[in-house]
Each structure stands twice: as C-alpha cells, then as structure tokens.
PQR file of N, CA, C, O and H, with PARSE charges and radii, in Angstrom:
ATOM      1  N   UNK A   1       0.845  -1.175   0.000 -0.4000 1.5000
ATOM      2  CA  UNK A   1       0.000   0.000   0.000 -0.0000 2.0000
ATOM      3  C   UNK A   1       0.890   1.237   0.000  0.5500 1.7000
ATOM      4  O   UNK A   1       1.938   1.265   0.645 -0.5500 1.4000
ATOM      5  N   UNK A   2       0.449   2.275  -0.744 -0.4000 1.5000
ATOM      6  CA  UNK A   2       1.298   3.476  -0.782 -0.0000 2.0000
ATOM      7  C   UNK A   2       0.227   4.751  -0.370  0.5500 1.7000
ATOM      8  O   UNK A   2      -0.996   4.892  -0.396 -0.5500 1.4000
ATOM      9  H   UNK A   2      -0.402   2.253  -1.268  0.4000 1.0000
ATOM     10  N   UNK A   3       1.145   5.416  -0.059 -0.4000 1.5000
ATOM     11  CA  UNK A   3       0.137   6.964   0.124 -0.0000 2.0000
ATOM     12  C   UNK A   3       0.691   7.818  -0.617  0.5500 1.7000
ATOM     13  O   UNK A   3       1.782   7.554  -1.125 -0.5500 1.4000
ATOM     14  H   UNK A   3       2.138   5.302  -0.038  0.4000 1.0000
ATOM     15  N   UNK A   4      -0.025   9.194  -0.871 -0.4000 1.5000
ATOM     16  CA  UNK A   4       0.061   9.922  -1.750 -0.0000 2.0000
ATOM     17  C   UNK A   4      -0.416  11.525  -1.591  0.5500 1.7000
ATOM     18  O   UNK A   4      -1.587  11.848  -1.790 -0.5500 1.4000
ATOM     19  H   UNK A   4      -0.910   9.408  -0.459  0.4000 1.0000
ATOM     20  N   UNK A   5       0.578  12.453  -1.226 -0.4000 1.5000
ATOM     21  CA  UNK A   5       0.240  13.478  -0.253 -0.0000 2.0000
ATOM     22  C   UNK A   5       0.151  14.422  -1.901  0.5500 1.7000
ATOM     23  O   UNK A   5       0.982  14.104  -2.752 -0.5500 1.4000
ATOM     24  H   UNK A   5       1.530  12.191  -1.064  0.4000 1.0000
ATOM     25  N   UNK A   6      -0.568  15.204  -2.136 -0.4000 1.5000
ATOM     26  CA  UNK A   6      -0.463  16.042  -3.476 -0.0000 2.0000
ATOM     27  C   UNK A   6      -0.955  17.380  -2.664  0.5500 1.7000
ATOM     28  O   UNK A   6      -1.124  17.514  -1.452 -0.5500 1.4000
ATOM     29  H   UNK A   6      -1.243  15.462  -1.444  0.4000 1.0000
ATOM     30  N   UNK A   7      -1.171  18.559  -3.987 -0.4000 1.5000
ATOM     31  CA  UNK A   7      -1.236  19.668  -3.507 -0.0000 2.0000
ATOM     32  C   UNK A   7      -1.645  20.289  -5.032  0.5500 1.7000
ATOM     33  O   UNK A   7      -0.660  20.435  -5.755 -0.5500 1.4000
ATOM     34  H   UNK A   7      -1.034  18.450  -4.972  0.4000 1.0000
ATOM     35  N   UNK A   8      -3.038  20.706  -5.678 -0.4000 1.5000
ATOM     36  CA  UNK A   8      -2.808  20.940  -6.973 -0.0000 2.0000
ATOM     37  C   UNK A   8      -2.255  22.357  -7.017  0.5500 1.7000
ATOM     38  O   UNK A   8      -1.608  22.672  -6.018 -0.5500 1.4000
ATOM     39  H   UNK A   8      -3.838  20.587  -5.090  0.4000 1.0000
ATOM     40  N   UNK A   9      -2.353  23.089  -7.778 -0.4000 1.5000
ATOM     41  CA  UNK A   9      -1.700  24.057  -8.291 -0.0000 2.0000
ATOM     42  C   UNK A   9      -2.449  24.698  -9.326  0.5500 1.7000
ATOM     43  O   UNK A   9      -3.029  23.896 -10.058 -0.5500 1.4000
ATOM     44  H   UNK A   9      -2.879  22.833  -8.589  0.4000 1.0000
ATOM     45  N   UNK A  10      -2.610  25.912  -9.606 -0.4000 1.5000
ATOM     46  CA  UNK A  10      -3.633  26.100 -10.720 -0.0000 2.0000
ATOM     47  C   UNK A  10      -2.817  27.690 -11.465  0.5500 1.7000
ATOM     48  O   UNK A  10      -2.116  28.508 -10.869 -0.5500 1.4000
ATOM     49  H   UNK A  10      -2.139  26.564  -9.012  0.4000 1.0000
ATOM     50  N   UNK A  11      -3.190  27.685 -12.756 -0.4000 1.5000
ATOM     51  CA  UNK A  11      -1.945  28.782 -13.376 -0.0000 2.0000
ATOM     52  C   UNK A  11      -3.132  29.158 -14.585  0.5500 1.7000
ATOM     53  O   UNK A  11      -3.505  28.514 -15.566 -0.5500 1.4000
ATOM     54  H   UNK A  11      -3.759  27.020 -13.240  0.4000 1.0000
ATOM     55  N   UNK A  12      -3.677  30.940 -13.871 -0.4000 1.5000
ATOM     56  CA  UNK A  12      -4.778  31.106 -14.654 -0.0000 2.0000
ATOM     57  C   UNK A  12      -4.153  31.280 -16.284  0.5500 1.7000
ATOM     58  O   UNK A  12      -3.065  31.749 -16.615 -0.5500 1.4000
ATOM     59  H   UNK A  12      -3.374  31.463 -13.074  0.4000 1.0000
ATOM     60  N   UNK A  13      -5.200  30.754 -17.113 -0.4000 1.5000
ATOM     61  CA  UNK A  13      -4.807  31.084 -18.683 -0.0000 2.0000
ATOM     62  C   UNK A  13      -5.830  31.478 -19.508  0.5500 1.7000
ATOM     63  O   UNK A  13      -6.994  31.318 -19.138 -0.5500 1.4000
ATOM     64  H   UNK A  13      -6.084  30.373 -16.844  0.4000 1.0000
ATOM     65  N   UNK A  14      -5.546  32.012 -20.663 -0.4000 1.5000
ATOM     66  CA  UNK A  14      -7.185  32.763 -21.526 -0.0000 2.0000
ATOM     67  C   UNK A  14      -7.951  31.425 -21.384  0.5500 1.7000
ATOM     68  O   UNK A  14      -7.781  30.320 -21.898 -0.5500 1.4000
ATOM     69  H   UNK A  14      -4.601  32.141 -20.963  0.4000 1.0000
ATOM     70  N   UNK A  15      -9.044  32.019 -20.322 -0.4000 1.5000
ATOM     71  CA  UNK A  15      -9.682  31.071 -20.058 -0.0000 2.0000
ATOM     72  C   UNK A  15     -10.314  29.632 -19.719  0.5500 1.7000
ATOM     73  O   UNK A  15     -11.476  29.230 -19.777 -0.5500 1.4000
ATOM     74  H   UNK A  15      -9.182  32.917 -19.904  0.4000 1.0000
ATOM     75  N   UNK A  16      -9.168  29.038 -19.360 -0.4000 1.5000
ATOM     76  CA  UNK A  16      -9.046  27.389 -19.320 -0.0000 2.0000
ATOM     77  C   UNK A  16      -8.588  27.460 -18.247  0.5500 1.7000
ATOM     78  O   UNK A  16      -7.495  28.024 -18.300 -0.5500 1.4000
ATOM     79  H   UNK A  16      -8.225  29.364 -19.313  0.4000 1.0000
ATOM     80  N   UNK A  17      -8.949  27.084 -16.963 -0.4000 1.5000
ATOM     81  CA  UNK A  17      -8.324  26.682 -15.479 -0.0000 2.0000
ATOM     82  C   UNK A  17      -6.998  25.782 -16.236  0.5500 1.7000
ATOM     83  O   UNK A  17      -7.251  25.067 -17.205 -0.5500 1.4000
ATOM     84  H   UNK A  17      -9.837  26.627 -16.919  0.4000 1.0000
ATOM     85  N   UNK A  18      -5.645  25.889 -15.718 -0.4000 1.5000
ATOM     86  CA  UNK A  18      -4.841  24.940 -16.218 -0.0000 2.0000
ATOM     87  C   UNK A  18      -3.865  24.880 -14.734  0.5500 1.7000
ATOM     88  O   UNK A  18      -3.650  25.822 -13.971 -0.5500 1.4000
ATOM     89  H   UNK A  18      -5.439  26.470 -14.930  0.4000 1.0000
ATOM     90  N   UNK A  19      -3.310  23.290 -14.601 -0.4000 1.5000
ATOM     91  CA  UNK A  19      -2.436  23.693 -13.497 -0.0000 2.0000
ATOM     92  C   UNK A  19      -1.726  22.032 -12.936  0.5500 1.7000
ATOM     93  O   UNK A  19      -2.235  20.956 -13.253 -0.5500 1.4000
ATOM     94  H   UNK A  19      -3.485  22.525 -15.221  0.4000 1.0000
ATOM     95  N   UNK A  20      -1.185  22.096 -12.558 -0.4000 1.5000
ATOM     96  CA  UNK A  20      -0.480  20.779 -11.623 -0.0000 2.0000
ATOM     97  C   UNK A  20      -0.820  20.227 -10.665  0.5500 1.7000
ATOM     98  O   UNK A  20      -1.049  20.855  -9.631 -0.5500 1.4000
ATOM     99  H   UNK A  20      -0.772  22.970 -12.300  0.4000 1.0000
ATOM    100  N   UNK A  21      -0.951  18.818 -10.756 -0.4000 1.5000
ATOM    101  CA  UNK A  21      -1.137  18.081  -9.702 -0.0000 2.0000
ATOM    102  C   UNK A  21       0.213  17.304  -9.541  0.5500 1.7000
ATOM    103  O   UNK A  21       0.892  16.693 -10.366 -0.5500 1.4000
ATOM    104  H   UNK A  21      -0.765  18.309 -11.596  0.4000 1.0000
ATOM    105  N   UNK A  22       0.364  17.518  -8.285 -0.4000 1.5000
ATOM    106  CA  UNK A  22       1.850  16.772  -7.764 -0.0000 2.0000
ATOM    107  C   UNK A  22       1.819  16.887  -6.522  0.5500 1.7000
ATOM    108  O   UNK A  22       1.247  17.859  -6.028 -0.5500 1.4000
ATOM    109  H   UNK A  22      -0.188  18.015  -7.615  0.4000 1.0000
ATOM    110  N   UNK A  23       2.451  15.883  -5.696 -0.4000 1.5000
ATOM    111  CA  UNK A  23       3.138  15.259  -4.434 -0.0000 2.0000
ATOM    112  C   UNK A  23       3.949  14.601  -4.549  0.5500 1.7000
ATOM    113  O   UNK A  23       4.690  14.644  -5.531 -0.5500 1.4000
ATOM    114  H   UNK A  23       2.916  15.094  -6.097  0.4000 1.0000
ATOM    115  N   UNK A  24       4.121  13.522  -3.289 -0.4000 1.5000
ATOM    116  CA  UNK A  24       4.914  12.454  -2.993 -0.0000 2.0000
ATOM    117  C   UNK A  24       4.448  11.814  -3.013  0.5500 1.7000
ATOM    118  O   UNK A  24       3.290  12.036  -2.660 -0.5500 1.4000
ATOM    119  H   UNK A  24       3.519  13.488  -2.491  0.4000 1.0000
ATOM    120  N   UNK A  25       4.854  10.051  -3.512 -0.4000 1.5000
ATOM    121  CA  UNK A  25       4.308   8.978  -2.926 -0.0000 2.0000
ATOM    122  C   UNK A  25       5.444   8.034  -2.323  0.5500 1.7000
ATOM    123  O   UNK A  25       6.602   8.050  -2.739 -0.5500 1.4000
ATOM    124  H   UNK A  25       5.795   9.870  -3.799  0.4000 1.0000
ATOM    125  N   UNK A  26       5.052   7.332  -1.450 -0.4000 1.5000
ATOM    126  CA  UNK A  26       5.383   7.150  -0.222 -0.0000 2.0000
ATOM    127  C   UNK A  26       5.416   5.395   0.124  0.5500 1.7000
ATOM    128  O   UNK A  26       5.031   5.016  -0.982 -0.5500 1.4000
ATOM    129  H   UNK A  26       4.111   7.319  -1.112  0.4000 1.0000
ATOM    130  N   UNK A  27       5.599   4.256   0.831 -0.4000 1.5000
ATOM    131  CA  UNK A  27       5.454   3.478   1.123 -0.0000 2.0000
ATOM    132  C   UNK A  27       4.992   3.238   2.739  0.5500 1.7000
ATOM    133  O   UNK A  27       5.402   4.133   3.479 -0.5500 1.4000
ATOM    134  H   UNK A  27       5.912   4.564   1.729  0.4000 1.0000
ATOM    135  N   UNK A  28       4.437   2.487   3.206 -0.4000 1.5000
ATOM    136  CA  UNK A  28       3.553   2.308   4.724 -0.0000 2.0000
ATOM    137  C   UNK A  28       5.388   2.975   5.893  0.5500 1.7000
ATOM    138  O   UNK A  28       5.368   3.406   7.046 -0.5500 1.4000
ATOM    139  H   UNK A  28       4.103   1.761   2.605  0.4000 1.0000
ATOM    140  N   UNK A  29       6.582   2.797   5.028 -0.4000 1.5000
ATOM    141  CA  UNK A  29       7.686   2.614   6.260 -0.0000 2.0000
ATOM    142  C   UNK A  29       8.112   4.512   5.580  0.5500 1.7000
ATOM    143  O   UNK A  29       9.248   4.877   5.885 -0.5500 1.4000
ATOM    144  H   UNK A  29       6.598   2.447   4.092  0.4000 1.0000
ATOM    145  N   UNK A  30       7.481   5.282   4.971 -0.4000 1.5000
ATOM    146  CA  UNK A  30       7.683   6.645   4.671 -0.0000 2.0000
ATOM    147  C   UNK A  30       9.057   6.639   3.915  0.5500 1.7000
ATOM    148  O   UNK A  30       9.971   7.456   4.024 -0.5500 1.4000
ATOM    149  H   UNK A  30       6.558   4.986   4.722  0.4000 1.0000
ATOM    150  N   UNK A  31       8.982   5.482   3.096 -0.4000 1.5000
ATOM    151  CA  UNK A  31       9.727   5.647   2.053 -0.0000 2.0000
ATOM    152  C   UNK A  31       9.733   6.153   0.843  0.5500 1.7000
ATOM    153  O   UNK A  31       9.582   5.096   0.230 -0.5500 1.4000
ATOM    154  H   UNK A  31       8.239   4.818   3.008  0.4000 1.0000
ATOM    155  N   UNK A  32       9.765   6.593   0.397 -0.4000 1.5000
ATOM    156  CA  UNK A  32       9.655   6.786  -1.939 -0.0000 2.0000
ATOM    157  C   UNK A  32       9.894   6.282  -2.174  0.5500 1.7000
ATOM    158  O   UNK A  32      10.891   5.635  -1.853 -0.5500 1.4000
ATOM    159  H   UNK A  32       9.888   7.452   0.894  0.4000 1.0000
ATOM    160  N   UNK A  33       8.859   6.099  -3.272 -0.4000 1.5000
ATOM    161  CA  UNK A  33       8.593   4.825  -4.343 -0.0000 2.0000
ATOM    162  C   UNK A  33       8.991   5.497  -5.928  0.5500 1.7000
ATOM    163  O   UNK A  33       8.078   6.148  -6.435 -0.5500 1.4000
ATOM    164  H   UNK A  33       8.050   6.625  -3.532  0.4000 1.0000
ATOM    165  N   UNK A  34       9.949   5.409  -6.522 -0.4000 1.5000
ATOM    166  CA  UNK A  34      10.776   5.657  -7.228 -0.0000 2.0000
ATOM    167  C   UNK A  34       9.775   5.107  -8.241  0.5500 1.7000
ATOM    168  O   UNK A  34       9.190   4.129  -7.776 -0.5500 1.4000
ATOM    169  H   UNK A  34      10.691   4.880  -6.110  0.4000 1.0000
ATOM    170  N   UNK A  35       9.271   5.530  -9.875 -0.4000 1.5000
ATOM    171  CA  UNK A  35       8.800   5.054 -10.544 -0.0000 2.0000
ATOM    172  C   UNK A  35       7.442   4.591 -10.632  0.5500 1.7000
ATOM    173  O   UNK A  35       7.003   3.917 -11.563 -0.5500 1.4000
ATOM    174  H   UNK A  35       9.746   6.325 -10.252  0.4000 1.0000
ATOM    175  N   UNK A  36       6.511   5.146  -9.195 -0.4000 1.5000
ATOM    176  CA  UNK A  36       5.179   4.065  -9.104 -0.0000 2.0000
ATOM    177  C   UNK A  36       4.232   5.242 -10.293  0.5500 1.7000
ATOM    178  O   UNK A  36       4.467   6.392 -10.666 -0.5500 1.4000
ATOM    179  H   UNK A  36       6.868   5.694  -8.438  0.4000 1.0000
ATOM    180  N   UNK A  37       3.497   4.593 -10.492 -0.4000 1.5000
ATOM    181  CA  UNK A  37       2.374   5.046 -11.859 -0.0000 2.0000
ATOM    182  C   UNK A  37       1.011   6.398 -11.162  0.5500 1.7000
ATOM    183  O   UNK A  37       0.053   5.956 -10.528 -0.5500 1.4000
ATOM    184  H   UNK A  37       3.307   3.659 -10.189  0.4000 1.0000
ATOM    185  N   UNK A  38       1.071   7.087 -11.269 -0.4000 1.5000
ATOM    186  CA  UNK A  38       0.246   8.163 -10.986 -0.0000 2.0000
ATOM    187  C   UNK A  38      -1.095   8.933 -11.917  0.5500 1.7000
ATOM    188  O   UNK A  38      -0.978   9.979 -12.556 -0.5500 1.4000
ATOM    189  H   UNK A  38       1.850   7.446 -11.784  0.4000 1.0000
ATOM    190  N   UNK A  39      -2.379   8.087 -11.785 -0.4000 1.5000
ATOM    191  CA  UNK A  39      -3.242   8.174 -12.747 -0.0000 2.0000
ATOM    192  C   UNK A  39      -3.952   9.521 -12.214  0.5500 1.7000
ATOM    193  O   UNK A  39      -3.820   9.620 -10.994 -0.5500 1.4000
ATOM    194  H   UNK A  39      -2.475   7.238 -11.267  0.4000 1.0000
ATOM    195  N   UNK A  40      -4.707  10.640 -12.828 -0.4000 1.5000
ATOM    196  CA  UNK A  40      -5.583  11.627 -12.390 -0.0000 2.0000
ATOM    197  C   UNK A  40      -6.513  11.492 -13.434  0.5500 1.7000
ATOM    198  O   UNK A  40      -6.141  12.113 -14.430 -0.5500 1.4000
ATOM    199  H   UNK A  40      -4.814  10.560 -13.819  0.4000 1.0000
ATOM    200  N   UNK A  41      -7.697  10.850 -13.589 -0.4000 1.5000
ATOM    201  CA  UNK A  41      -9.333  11.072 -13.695 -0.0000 2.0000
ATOM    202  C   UNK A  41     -10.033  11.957 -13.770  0.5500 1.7000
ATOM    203  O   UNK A  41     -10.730  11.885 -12.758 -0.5500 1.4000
ATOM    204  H   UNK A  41      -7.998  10.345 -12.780  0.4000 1.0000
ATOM    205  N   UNK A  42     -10.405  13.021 -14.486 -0.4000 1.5000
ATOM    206  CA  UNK A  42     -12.083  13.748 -14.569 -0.0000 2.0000
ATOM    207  C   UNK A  42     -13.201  12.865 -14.328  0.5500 1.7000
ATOM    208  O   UNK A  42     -13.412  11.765 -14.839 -0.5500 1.4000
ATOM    209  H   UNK A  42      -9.839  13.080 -15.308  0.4000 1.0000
ATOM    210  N   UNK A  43     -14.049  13.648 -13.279 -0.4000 1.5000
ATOM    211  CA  UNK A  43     -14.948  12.414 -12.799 -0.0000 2.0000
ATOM    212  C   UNK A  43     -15.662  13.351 -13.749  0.5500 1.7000
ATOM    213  O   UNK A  43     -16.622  13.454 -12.984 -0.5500 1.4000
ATOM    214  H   UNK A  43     -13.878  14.541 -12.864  0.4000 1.0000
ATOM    215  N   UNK A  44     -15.928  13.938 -14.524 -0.4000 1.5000
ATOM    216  CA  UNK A  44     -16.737  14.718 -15.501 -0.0000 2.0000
ATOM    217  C   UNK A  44     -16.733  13.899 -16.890  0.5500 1.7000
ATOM    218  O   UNK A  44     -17.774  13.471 -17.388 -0.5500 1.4000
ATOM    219  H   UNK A  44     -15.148  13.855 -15.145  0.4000 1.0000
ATOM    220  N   UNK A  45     -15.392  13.714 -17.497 -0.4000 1.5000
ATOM    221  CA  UNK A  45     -15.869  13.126 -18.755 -0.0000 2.0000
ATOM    222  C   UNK A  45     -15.027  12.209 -18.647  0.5500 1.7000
ATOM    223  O   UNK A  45     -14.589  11.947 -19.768 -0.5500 1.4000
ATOM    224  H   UNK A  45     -14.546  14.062 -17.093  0.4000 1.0000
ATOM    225  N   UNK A  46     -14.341  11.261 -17.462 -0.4000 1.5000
ATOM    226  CA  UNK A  46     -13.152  10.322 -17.403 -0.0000 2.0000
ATOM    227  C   UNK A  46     -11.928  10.178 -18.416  0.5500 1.7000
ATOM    228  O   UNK A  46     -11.373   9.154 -18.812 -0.5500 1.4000
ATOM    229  H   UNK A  46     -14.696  11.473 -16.551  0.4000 1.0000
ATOM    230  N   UNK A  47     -11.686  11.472 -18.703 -0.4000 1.5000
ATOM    231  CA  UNK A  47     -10.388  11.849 -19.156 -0.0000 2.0000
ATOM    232  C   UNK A  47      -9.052  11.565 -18.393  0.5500 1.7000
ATOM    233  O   UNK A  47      -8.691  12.300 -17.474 -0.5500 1.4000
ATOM    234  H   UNK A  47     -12.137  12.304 -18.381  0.4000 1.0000
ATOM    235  N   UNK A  48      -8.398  10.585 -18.760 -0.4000 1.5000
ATOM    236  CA  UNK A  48      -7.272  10.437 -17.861 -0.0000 2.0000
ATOM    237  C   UNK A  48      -5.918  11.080 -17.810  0.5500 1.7000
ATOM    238  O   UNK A  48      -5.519  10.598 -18.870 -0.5500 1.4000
ATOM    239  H   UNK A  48      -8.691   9.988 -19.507  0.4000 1.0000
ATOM    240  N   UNK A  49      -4.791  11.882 -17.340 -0.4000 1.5000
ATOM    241  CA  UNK A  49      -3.488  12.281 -17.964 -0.0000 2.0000
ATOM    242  C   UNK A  49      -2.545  11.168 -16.724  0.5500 1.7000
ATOM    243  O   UNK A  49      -3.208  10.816 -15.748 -0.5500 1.4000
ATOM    244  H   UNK A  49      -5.115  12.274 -16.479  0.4000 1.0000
ATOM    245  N   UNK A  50      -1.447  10.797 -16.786 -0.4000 1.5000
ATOM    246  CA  UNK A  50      -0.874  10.149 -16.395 -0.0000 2.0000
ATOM    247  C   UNK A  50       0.365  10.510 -16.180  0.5500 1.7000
ATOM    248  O   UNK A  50       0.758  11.443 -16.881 -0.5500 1.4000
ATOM    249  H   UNK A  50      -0.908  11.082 -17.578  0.4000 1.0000
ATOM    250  N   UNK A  51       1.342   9.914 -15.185 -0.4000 1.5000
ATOM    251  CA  UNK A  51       2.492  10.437 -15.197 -0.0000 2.0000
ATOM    252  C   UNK A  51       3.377   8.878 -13.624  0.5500 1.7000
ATOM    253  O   UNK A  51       2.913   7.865 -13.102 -0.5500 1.4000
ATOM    254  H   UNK A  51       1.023   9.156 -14.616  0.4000 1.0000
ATOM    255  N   UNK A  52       4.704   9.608 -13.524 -0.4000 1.5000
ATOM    256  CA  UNK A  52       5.227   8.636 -12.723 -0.0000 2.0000
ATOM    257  C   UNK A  52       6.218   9.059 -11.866  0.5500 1.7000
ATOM    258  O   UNK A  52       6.934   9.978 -12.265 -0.5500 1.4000
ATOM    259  H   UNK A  52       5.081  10.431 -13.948  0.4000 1.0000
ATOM    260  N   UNK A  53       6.450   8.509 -10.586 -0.4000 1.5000
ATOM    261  CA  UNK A  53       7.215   9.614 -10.016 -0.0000 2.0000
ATOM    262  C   UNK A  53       8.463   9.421  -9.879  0.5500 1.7000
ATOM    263  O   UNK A  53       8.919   8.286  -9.742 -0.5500 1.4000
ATOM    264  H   UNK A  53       5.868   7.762 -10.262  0.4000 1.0000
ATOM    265  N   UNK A  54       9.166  10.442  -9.894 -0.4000 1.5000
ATOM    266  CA  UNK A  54      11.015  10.029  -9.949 -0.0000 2.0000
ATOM    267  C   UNK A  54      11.946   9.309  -8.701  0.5500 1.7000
ATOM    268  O   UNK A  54      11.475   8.422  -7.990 -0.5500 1.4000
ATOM    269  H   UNK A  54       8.795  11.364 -10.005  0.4000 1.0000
ATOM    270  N   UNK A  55      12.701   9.593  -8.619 -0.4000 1.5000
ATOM    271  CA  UNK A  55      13.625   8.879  -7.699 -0.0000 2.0000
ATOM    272  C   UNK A  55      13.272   9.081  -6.447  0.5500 1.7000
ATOM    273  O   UNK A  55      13.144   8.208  -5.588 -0.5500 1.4000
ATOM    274  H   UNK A  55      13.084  10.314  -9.197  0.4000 1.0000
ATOM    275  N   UNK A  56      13.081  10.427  -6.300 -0.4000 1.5000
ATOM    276  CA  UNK A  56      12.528  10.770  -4.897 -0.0000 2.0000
ATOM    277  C   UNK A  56      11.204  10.872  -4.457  0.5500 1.7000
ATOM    278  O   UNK A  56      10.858  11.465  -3.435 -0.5500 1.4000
ATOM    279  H   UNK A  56      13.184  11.136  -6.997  0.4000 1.0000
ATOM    280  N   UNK A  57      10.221  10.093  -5.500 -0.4000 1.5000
ATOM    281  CA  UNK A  57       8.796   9.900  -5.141 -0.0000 2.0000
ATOM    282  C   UNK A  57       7.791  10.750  -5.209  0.5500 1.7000
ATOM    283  O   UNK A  57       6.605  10.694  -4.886 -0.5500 1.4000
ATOM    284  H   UNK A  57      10.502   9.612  -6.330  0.4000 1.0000
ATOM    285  N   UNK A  58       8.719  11.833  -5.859 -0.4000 1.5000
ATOM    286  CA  UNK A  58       7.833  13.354  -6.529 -0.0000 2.0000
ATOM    287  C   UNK A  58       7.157  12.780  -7.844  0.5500 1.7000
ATOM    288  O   UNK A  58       7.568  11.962  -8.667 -0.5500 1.4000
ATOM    289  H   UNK A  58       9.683  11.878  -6.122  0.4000 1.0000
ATOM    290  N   UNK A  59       5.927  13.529  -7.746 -0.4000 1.5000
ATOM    291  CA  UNK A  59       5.446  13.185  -8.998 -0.0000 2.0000
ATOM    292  C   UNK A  59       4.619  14.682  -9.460  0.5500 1.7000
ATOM    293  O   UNK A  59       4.269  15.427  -8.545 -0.5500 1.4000
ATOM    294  H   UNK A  59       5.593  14.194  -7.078  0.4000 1.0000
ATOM    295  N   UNK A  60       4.404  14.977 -10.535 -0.4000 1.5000
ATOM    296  CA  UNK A  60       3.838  15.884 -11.494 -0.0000 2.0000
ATOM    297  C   UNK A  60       2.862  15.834 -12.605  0.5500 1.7000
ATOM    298  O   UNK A  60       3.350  15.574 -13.705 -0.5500 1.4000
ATOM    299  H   UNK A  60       4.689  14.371 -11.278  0.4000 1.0000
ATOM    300  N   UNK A  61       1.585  16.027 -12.547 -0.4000 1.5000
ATOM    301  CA  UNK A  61       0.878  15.520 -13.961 -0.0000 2.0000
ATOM    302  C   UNK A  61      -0.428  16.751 -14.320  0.5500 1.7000
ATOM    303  O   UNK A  61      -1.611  16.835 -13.988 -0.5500 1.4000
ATOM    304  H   UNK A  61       1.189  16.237 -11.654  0.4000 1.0000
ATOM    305  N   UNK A  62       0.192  17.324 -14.886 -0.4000 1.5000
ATOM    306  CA  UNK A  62      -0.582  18.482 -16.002 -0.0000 2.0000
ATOM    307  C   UNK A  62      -2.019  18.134 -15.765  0.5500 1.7000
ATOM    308  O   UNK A  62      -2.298  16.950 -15.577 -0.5500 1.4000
ATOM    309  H   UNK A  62       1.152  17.257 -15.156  0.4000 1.0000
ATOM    310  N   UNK A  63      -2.832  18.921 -15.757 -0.4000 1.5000
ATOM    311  CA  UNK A  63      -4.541  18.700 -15.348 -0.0000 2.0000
ATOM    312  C   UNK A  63      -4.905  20.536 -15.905  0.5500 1.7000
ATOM    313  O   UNK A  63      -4.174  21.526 -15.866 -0.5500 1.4000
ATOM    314  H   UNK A  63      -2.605  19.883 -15.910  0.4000 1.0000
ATOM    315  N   UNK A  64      -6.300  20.372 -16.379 -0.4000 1.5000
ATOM    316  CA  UNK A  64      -7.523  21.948 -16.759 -0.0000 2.0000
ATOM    317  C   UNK A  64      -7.917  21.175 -15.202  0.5500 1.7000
ATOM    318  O   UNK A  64      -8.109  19.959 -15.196 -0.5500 1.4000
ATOM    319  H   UNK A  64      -6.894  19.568 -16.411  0.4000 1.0000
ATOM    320  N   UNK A  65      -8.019  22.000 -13.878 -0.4000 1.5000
ATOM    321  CA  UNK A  65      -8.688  21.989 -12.656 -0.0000 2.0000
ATOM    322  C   UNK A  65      -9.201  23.281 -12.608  0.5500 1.7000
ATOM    323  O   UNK A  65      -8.797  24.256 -13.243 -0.5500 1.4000
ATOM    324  H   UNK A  65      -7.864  22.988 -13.882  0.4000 1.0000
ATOM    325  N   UNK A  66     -10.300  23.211 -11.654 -0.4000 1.5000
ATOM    326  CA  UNK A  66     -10.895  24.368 -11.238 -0.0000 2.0000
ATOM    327  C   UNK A  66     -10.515  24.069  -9.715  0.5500 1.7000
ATOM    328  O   UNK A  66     -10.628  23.054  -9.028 -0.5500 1.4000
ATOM    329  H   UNK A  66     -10.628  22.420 -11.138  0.4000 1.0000
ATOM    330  N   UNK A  67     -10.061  25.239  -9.480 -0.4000 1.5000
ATOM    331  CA  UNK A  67      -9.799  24.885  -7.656 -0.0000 2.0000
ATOM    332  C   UNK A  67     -10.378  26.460  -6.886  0.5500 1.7000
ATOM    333  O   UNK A  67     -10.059  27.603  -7.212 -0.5500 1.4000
ATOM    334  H   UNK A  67      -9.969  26.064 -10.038  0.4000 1.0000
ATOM    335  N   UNK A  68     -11.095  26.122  -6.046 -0.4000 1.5000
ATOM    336  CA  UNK A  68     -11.686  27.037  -4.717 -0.0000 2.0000
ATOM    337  C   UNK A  68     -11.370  27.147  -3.428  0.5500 1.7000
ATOM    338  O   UNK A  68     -11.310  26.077  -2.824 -0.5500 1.4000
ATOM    339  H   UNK A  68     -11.354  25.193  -5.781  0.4000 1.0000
ATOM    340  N   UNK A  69     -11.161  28.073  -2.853 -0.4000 1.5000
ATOM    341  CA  UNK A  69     -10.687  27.601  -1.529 -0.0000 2.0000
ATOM    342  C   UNK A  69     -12.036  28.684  -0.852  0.5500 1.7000
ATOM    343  O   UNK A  69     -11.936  29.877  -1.136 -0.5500 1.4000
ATOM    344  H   UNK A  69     -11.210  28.943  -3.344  0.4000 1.0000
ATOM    345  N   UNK A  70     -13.044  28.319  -0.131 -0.4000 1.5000
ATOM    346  CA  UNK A  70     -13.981  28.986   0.463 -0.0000 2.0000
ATOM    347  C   UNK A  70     -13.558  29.606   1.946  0.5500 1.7000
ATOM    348  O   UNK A  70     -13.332  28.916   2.940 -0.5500 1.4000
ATOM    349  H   UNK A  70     -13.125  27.349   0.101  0.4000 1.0000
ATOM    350  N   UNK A  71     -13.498  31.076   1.884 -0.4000 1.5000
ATOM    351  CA  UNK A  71     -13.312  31.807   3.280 -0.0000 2.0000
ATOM    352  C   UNK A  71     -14.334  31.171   4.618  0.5500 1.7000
ATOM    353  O   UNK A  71     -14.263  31.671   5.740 -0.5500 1.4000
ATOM    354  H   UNK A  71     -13.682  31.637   1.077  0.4000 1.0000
TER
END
C-alpha cells in the first residue's frame, strides 16, 4: 500500500483553469517509491493524464482543474 500526499496548483490562462497536480508517494515505512504510476481522472468526462514519479517519489501531472478555496 502506498500513500500519496499532493497539492494541486492552478496557473490562470485565456480562459481554461490549467495547473499541476503533484506530491509524494510514499510506502507504509515513509519511504519513496521511485517510478510508481500516478493516474488523475475527470470524474466529468473520465479523461485520464498520467504520469510517474522520480527517484525521490515526486510526482507531477498536467490537469484543466478548477480549484476554490472557500473563506
């Protein structure tokens, strides 16, 4: 089992929410997992982009998000 701490990121553009999804992933002993597969889903039209994370368990994968943070 792995965990997976992310944080998206959003980078306004003519009109298209565009932005990053990335964290760490991790193993149960808080290790990095060098290479594990990192899928992100639209639960809107199940569009998938994909990506994998490097040596140090960082990972990065391009996403159109809309993100809110409510006061």
């Amino acid at each position: 089992m792995c965990s997976a701490l992310g944080c998206p990121s959003v980078a306004a553009a003519q009109g298209t929410p565009t932005g990053t999804i990335s964290g760490y992933i991790v193993n149960p002993h808080g290790l990095a997992v060098p290479g594990a597969r990192v899928v992100v889903e639209s639960v809107d039209t199940g569009a998938t982009r994909s990506g994998s994370a490097n040596q140090q368990g960082v990972y990065s994968v391009p996403a159109q998000l809309h993100l809110s943070i409510p006061a």
